[in-house]
N, C-alpha and C positions, 0 to 999 in steps of 0.2 A: 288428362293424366295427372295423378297426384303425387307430386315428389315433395323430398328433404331435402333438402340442399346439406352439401357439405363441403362447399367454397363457395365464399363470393362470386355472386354475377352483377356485373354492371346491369341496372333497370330490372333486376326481378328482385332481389334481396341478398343475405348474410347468413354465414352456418347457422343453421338448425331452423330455419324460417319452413313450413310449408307453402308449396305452390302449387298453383293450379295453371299447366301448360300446357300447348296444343300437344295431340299424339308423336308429333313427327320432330319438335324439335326436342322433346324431350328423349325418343329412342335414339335419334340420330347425332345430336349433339350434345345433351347437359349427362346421359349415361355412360356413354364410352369413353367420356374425356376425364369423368371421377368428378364430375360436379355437382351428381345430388344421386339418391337412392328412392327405388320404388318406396313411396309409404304403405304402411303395415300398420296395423294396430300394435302390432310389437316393436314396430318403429316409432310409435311415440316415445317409448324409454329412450330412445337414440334421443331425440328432440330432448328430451328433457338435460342427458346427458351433459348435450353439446350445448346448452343455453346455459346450464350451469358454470360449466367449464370458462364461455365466452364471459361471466359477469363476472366470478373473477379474477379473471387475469385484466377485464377491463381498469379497475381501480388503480391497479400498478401500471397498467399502459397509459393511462392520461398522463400519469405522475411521471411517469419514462418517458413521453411525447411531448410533453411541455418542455424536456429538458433538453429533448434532439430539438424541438424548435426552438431555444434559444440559441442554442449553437452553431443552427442552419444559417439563422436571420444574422448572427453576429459578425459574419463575415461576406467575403466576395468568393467563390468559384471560380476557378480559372477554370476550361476547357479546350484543350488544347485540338485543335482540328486542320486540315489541309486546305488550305486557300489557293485562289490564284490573285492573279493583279487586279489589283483596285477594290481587294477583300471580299471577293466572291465567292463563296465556298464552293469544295466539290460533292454538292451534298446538302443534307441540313444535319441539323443536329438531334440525334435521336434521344429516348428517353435513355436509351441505356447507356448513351457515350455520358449524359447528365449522372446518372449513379455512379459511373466508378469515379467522375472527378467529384463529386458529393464520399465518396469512400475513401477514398487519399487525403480530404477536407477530413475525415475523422468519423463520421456518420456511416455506417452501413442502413440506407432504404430500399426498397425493391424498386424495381421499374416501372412498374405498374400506377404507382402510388404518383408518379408526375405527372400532371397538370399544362401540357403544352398548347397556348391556344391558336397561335400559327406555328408555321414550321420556320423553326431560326435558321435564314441563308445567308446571314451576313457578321460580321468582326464587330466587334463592340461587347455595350453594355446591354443585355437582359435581363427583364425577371420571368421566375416559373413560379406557382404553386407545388407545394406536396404535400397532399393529403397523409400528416403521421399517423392521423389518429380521426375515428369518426367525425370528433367533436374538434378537433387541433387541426392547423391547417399553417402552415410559413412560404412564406414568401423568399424564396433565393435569388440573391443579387448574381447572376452568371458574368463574366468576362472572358467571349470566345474569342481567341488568341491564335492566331498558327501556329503549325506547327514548326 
């Protein structure tokens, strides 16, 4: 089956990419969910469209992403979470409890965009990646704290 994509998929591609995917995960999962549209020959203008669009807003997104990752990189995170004794959490720590303390730091990113490569179950110091930008990438100093 031939689709457009018109969201990001992790390991297929980026809006306006064409792809070539099996029948079933394409009916069942990348069209109901609004992740890409049958291709058309009149769906190329869509491609076109949407590639334009992406290149540029890309030029002001690096210039915007270089400047959210200075700001990321320049401090520490607190994330405040619920512990027990001897700092064990109840839980780990998700990407999205990472975004709102990344948003109160002053940054608004999405959740998706974090980079968790274990799950944090313990009080201390970590680091995460977040992917700002294709090409941009910062490293966040975390401090999960109790609450």
């Amino acid at each position: 089956m031939k689709l457009i994509l018109t969201q990001e998929v992790d390991g297929l591609g980026s809006p306006g990419d064409i792809v070539e995917v099996k029948d079933g995960y394409g009916r069942n999962y990348l069209l109901p969910r609004g992740f890409a549209t049958r291709w058309t020959k009149g769906g190329q203008k869509t491609v076109d469209a949407i590639k334009a669009a992406r290149q540029a807003r890309a030029v002001r997104d690096q210039d915007h992403a270089k400047e959210i990752k200075a700001k990321l990189e320049g401090g520490v995170v607190n994330v405040r979470v619920r512990a027990g004794e001897g700092g064990r959490l109840f839980g780990a720590v998700t990407a999205a409890d990472i975004a709102s303390a990344i948003k109160e730091h002053g940054a608004e990113i999405d959740k998706r965009t974090i980079v968790l490569g274990n799950p944090i179950k313990a009080l201390g110091t970590h680091q995460v990646t977040v992917r700002v930008h294709d090409d941009v990438a910062a490293t966040v100093q975390l401090n999960v704290v109790p609450a």
